[in-house]
C-alpha positions in Angstrom: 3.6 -0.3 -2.3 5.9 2.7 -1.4 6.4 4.9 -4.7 8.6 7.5 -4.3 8.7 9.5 -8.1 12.1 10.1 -8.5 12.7 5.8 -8.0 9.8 5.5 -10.3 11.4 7.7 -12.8 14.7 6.1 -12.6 13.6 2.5 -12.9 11.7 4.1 -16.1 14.6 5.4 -17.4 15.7 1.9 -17.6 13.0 0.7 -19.7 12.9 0.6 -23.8 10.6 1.2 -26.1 6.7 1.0 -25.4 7.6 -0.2 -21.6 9.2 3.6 -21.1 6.4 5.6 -19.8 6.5 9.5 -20.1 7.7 11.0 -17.5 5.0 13.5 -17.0 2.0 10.3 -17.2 4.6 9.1 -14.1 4.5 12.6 -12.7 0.5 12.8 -12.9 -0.1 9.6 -11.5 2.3 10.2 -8.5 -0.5 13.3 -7.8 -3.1 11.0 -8.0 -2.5 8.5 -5.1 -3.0 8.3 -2.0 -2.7 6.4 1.2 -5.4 3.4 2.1 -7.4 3.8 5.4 -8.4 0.5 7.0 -11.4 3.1 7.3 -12.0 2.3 3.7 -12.8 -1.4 4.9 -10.0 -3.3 4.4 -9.6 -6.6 6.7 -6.0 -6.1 6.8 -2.9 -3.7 5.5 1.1 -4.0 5.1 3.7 -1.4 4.3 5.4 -2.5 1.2 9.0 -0.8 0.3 11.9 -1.6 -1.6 15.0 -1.8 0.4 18.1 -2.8 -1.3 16.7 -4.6 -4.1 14.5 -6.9 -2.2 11.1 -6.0 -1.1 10.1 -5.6 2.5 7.0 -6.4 4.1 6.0 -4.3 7.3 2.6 -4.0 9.6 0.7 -1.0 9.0 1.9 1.5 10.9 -1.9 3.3 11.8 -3.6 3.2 15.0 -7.0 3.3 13.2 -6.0 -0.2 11.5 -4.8 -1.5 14.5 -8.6 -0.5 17.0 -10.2 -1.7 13.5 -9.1 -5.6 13.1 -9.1 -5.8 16.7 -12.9 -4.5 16.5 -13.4 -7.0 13.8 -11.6 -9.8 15.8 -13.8 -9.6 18.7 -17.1 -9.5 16.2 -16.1 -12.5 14.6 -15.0 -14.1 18.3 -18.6 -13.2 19.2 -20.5 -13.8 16.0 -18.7 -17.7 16.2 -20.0 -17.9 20.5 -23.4 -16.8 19.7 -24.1 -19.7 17.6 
């Protein structure tokens, strides 16, 4: 999921009580993440953002991802025409 701080800290700001986070946890987690690699061995991975108030769905916009599941495709393909 796309988290961009300052749309983090805003939709916090709308929280009460013990759901309000402080803003510097928000700020120190923010540091913290990073971007998946289908390196990491992951079978697949989609681009989730918030447009609008609705969530959108994209393909993973990596060439890496992209060699890997088709790698992975042709292993299984094989794996299923050796038996």
């Amino acid at each position: 999921m796309q988290s961009r701080l300052q749309q983090c800290i805003a939709r916090n700001e709308l929280r009460e009580g013990k759901a309000k986070v402080p803003r510097t946890a928000i700020a120190n987690t923010s540091n913290k993440l990073e971007m998946p690699s289908c390196a990491e061995g992951f079978d697949e991975l989609y681009f989730v953002s918030i447009v609008d108030d609705a969530i959108n769905i994209d393909e993973w916009r990596d060439s890496e991802c992209t060699s890997m599941n088709l790698i992975r495709r042709c292993e299984y393909m094989n794996s299923r025409w050796i038996r």
